[in-house]
C-alpha positions as CSV (number, residue, x, y, z in Angstrom):
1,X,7.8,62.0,29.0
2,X,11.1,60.6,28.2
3,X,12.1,57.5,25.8
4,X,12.6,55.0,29.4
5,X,8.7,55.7,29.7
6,X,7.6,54.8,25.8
7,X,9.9,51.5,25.9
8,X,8.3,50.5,29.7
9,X,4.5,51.2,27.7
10,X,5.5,48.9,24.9
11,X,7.1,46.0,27.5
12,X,4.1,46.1,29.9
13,X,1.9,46.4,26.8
14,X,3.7,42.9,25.2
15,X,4.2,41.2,28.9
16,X,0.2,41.7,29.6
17,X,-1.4,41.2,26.8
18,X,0.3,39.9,23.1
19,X,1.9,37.2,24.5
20,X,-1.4,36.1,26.2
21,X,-2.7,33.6,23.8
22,X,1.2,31.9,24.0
23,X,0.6,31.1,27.9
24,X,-3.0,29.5,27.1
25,X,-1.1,27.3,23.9
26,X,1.5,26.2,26.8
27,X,3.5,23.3,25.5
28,X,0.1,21.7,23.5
29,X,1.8,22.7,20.5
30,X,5.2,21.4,21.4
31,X,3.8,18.2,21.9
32,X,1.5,17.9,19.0
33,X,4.6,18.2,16.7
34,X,6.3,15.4,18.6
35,X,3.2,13.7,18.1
36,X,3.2,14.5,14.2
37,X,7.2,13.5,13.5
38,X,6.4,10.2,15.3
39,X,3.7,9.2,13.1
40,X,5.4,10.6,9.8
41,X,8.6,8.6,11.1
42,X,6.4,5.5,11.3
43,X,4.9,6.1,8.3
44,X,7.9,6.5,6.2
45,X,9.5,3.3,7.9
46,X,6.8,1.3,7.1
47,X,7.4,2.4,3.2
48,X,11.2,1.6,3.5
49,X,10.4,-1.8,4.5
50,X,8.0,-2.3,1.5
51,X,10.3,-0.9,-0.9
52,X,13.2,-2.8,1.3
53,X,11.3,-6.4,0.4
54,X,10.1,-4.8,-3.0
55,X,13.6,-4.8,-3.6
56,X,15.2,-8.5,-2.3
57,X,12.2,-10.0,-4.3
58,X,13.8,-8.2,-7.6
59,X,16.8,-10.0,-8.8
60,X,16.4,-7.6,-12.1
61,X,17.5,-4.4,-10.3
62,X,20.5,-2.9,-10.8
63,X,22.5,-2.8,-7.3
């Protein structure tokens, strides 16, 4: 039993069965994060713009 038949073991082993629960994810995750950075981008755009008019209606402010 040489080292070539270990390292085969190990890549069937990984290509069979630990990256299994990667190919049932797909790309759900990928677009859940997209999903996520759409809505936080929103969100914080919709703060700017209050702070934006918070800030015009202000003439005490230092610029």
């Amino acid at each position: 039993m040489g080292s070539s038949t270990v390292f085969y073991a190990i890549g069937d082993f990984m290509q069979d069965y630990a990256f299994l629960p990667l190919e049932w994810i797909g790309h759900k995750f990928n677009y859940f994060l997209i999903v996520v950075g759409f809505v936080g981008l929103f969100y914080w755009l919709n703060y700017q713009r209050k702070f934006n008019e918070a800030a015009k209606n202000n003439p005490d402010q230092l610029k």
